[in-house]
C-alpha positions in Angstrom: 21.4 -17.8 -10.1 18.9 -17.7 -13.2 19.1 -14.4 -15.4 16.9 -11.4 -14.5 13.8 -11.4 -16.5 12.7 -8.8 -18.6 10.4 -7.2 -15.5 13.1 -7.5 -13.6 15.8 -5.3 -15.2 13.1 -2.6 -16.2 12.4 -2.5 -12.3 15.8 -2.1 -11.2 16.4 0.9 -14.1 13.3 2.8 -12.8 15.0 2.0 -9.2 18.4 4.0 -11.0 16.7 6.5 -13.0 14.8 7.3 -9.8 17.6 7.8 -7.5 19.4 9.7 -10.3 16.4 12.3 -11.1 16.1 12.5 -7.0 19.5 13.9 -6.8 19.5 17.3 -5.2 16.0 17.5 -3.9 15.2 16.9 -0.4 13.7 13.6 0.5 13.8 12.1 -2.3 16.6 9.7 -2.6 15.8 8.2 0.8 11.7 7.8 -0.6 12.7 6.4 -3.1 14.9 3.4 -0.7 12.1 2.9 1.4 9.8 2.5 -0.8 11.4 0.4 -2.6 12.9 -2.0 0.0 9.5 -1.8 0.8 8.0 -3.5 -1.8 11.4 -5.8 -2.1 9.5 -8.9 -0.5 7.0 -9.3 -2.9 6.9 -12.4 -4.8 7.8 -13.0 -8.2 4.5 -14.7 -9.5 2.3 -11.4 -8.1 3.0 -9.9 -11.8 0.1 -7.6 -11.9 1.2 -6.1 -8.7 4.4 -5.7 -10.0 4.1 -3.8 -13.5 0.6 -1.6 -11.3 4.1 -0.7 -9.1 6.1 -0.1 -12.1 3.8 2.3 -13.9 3.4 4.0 -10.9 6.8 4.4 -10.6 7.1 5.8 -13.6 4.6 8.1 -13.5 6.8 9.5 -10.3 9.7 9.6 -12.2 7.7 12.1 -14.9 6.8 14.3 -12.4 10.0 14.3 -10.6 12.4 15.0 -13.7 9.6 17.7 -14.6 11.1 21.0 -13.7 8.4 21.6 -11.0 8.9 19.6 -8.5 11.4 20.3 -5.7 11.1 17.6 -3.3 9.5 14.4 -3.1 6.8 13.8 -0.4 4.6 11.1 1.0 1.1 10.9 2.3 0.9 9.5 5.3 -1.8 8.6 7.1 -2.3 9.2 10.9 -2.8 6.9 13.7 -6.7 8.5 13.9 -7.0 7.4 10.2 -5.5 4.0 10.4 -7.4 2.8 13.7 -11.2 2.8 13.4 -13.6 2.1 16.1 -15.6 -0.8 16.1 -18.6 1.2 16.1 -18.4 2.6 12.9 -19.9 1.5 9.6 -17.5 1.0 6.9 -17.1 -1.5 4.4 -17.8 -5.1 5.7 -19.3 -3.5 9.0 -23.0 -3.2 8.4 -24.9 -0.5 11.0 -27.2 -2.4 14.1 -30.3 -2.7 15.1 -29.7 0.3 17.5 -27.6 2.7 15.5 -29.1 5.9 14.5 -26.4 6.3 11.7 -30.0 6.8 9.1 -30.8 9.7 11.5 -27.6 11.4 11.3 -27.4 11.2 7.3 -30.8 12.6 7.2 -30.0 15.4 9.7 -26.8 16.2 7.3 -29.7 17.1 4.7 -31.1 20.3 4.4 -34.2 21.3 5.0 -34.7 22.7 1.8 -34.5 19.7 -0.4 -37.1 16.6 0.2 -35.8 13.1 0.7 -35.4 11.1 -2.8 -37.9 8.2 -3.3 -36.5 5.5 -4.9 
């Protein structure tokens, strides 16, 4: 087995310093696991994901060692959120012929203030 590179070993001291600052406050030690096992299969060559991971990371490990913070959540996003009808327009899903989704954007406007001419 080839030596760790340089990446490597400052990814697995976030991973200690993480688990150490985690000590004591609810959640966090197991967060930090998951997330990290996680993100365990990513390849080597996807640098840029990587160090965007890392600083992140980082960034955690600020707020969690700050004197502040008492636990360590996690957004997570409901099944509603995740799973969006077909119907909708969203990005790469462009409205039809037949959708009043215009009509509904122009009702959200009051009547106070005229449509904008561009």
């Amino acid at each position: 087995m080839s030596r760790p590179s340089r990446l490597q070993r400052q990814v697995l001291s976030l991973y200690r310093e993480l688990l150490r600052a985690g000590r004591g406050k609810p959640g966090a030690e197991a967060r930090v696991r998951a997330e990290f096992r996680q993100q365990a299969s990513l390849p080597r060559s996807d640098v840029l994901r990587i160090e965007y991971l890392y600083r992140r990371g980082r960034r955690q490990l600020q707020l969690l060692r700050s004197g502040h913070a008492t636990a360590l959540g996690a957004f997570v996003r409901s099944r509603e959120e995740t799973e969006e009808p077909s119907s909708r327009t969203g990005p790469g899903n462009f409205p039809e012929d037949g959708d009043d989704s215009r009509s509904r954007l122009d009702s959200m406007r009051s009547s106070e203030t005229p449509p904008k001419k561009w």
